[in-house]
Phi, psi and omega in degrees: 000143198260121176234147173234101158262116175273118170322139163074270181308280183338298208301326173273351188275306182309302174323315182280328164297327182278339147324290191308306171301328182277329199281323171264001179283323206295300166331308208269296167330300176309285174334324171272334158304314184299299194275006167293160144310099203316060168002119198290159173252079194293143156221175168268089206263202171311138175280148147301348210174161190249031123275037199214138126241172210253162173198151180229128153253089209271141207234149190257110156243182178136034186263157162313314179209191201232014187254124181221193189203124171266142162217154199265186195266359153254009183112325173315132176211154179216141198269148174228140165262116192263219171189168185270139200131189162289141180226123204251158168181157208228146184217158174294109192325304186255103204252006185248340180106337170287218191233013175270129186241103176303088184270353201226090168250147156266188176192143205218162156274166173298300191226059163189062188298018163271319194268109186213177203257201209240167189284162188209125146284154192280184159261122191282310205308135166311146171289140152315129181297117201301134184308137190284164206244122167256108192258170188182162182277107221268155177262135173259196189220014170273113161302319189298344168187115200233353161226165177223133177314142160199150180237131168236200159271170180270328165301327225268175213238339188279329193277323179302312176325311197261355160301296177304359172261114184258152161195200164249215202254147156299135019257359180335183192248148226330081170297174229229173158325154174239134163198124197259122210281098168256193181322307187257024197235148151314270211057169180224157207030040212263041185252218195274289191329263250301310177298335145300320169305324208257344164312326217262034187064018209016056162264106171316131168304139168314132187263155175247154199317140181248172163273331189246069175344122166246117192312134185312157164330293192243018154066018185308287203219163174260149200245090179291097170282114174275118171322124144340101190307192139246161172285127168307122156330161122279142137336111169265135189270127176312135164277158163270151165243182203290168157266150172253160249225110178292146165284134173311188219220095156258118167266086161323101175288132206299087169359113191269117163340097186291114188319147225225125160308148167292140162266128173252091177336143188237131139300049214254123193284133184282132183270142173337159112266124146313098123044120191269150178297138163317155195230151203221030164087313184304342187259343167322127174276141193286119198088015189247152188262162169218137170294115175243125133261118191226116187054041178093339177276135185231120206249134157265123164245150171216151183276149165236152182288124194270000000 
């Protein structure tokens, strides 16, 4: 097939299109340039933990909304509802669970997958463990608030500062730091007071009332001093003593007389004797003595043989 371009008419026809085509490239580019998006800015940081790595995405704003979705080199992608600013968020080494390690995310907006951040490998180093923290009681120069609560590190050039304001406790005259004494800390004023104090928010305890009040240091407020008790003795308590405790009294009774029976007189009815037959001598044997008593006198008789 043949085109026959005629001088002059074709030419202005040509002329013309190519205009109009340049004129909607231009229109259609520009619209897309307007209406692209500020590309999220990802970067990596330290992991937490050796299953995690950690990424911060910072979002630009005047955009319609913050939501945007990271996906890693395994495939994983996630919707995050951000804000403008840093957005800090952690995806898994192993998100399948093997031995494949996602190392590599991007970030695109929610409602602009034209616009997306450049692929970030992660950072594997583990974060440092966070400084241990001291907290204490900073000395001011008001009696009316004479400490202010503050916490720093224990590493830090601010806990060197504050060992030096040494004094003693409020209300003395320029007291010093309350700082409570740990393994790698000194302290100060580290006694029963000072550490009620800095329990209490390093709020002086109400003190109890006195009679003579004394103006403050710097004559802000009055400074109630209470005079020292003295201590009462205790008493040492008197023993009591033992009683002693006598043995009892045992009273034997005297053996009671056994009682002499009574006699009862018996009646014995007498038996009867028969009468002795007179006796006529003749039965006496001959040579035999007989017994007398006659008036009391006891007379021997003896037969003689006839």
């Amino acid at each position: 097939m043949k085109f026959r371009i005629r001088r002059g008419k074709y030419i202005g026809q040509l002329v013309g299109v190519a205009v109009i085509t340049a004129a909607m490239s231009t229109l259609v580019t520009g619209s897309i340039t307007a209406s692209a998006w500020t590309p999220p800015a990802l970067s990596a940081v330290c992991a937490p933990d050796t299953s995690h790595f950690a990424w911060t995405v910072t979002l630009s704003g005047s955009e319609n909304n913050y939501d945007f979705i990271w996906s890693d080199n395994l495939g994983t992608a996630v919707l995050v509802h951000g804000h403008v600013g840093a957005n800090a968020f952690t995806t898994l080494r192993h998100p399948i669970g093997g031995s494949a390690t996602a190392n590599q995310v991007e970030v695109e907006w929610a409602s602009d997958h034209y616009s997306h951040s450049a692929i970030v490998n992660a950072d594997v180093d583990l974060c440092p463990p966070p400084p241990d923290k001291v907290t204490l009681c900073h000395a001011t120069d008001s009696t009316h608030n004479p400490y202010e609560l503050i916490t720093v590190d224990e590493a830090s050039t601010q806990l060197a500062g504050h060992e030096g304001h040494t004094g003693p406790l409020f209300p003395a005259a320029h007291w010093g730091d309350i700082i409570p004494a740990e393994s790698d800390v000194t302290g100060l004023n580290n006694t029963a007071a000072g550490l009620a104090i800095l329990a209490n928010d390093c709020n002086i305890p109400s003190p109890p009332p006195c009679a003579t009040p004394t103006p403050g240091v710097n004559n802000d407020t009055a400074i109630v001093v209470c005079p020292t008790p003295t201590p009462t003795a205790t008493p040492t308590p008197t023993a009591t003593p033992t009683p002693i405790v006598a043995p009892p009294i045992v009273i034997v009774p005297s053996p009671s007389p056994t009682p002499t029976p009574a006699v009862v007189p018996v009646k014995v009815k007498p038996t009867p004797v028969p009468p002795a037959a007179p006796s006529t001598g003749a039965d006496i044997p001959v040579g035999s003595a007989l017994l007398l008593i006659i008036g009391g006198t006891i007379v021997t008789a003896a037969r003689r043989k006839v």
